[in-house]
C-alpha positions in Angstrom: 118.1 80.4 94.7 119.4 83.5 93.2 117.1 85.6 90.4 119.0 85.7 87.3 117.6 88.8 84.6 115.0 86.5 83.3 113.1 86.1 87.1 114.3 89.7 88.2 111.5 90.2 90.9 110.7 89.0 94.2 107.1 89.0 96.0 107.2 90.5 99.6 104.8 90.5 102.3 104.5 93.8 103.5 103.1 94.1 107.3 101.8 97.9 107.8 101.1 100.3 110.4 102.5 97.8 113.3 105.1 98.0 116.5 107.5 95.6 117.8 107.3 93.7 120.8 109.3 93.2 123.6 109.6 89.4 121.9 110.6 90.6 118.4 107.1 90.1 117.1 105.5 92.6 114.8 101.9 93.6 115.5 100.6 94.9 112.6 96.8 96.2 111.6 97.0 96.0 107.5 99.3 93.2 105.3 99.4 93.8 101.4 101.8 92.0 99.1 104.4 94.1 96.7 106.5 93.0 93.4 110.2 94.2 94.2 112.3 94.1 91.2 115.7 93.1 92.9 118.0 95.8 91.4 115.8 98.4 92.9 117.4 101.4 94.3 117.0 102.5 97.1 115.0 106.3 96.0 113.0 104.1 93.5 112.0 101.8 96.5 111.0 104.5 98.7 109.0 106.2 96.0 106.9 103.1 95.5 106.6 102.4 99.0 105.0 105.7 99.9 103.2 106.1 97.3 101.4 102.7 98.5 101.6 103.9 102.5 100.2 107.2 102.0 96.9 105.5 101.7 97.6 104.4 105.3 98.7 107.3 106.8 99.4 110.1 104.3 101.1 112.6 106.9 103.8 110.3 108.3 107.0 109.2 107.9 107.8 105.5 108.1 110.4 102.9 108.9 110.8 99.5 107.4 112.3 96.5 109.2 112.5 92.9 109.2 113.7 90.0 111.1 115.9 87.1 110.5 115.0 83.8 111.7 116.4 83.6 115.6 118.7 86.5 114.9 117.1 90.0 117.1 116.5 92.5 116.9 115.1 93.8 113.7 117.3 95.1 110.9 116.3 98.5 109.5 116.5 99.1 105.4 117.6 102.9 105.6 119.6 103.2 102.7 120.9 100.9 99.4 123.2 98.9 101.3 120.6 97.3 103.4 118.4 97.3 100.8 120.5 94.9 99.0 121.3 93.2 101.5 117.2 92.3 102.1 117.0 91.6 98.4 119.9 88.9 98.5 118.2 87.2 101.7 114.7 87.3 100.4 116.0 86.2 97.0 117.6 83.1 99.2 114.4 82.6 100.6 111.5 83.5 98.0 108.6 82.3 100.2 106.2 85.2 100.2 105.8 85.3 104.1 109.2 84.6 105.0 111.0 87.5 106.1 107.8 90.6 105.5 108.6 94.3 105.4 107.2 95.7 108.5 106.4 99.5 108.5 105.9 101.5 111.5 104.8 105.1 110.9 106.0 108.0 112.8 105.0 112.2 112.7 106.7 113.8 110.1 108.3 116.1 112.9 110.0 113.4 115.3 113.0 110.4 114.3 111.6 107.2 113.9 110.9 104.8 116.7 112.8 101.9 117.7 109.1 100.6 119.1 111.3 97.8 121.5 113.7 100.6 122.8 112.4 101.9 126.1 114.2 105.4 126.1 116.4 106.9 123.3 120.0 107.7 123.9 121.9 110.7 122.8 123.4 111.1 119.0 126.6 109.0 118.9 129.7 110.4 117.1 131.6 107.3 114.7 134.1 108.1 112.0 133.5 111.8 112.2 129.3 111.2 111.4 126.8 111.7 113.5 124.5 108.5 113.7 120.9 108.3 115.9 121.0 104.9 118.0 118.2 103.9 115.3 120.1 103.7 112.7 123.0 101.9 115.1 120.8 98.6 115.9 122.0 96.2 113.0 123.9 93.9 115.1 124.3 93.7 119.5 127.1 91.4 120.1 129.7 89.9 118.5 128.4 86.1 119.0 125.7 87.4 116.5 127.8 89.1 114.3 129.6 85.7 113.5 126.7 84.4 113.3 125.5 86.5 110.3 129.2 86.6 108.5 129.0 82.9 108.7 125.7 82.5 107.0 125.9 85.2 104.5 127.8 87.6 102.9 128.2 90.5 105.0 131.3 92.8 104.6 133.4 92.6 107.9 133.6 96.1 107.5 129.7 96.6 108.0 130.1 94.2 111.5 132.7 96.0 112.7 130.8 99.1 112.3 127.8 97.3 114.1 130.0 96.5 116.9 131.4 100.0 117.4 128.6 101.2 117.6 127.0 98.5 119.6 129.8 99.4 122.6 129.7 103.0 122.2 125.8 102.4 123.4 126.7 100.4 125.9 129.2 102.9 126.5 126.9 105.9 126.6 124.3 104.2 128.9 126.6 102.8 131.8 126.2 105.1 134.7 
């Protein structure tokens, strides 16, 4: 079910102030609801959103995740691409607990933790930008990237991405 102008907002659990597991499951302390018009962008989202989380934990930075049904590890909304890409999923799928925002907070001084990653790697260097091995976990294999490109409408441009960057890890943590 897609949200024509007329129905041009979608209802989203939020799950605050949690970690992932080692089994994908977020453990979270607070859950609120939030109206998300789906042509949001991004700045406006992220406005909203801390403007609700500061009540939380007003001198931290956050991240915001969520999983797909049987498809780990959690994909990170860092920018208007994958905020889209949420919004078309969740418009798929309007059930207000299926697929919740999860926020982790972080300090203000350190990058954001990957709370199932047992030791960060070093900065990787793709296409001449410098990328953090947070903002690299989208996709881990290419069995799972077909999966997703065969039930939605990802660019093959954003899986190949994925999967460079998914070996260059691997790369960068063989011995």
């Amino acid at each position: 079910m897609l949200f024509t102008t007329m129905d041009a907002t979608l209802l989203v659990m939020l799950k605050v102030d949690g970690i992932w597991d080692s089994d994908y499951m977020f453990n979270n302390v607070h859950t609120c609801g939030l109206r998300v018009n789906y042509t949001v962008q991004y700045a406006s989202f992220i406005d909203s959103l801390s403007g609700i989380l500061s009540q939380y934990k007003p001198n931290y930075n956050f991240r915001i995740s969520y999983m797909r049904d049987g498809c780990p590890p959690p994909i990170t909304i860092n920018d208007q691409s994958s905020l889209t890409f949420y919004l078309y999923i969740k418009s798929l799928q309007p059930d207000f607990q299926k697929y919740p925002l999860c926020v982790e907070f972080y300090p203000i001084s350190s990058s954001p933790p990957f709370s199932i990653d047992v030791e960060p790697s070093e900065n990787l260097v793709i296409d001449s930008q410098q990328h953090t091995p947070y903002e690299s976990v989208v996709v881990s294999s290419s069995h799972v990237s077909q999966n997703v490109v065969s039930s939605s409408n990802v660019s093959q441009q954003h899986i190949t991405y994925a999967n460079v960057v998914s070996s260059a890890q691997q790369l960068a943590s063989s011995p």
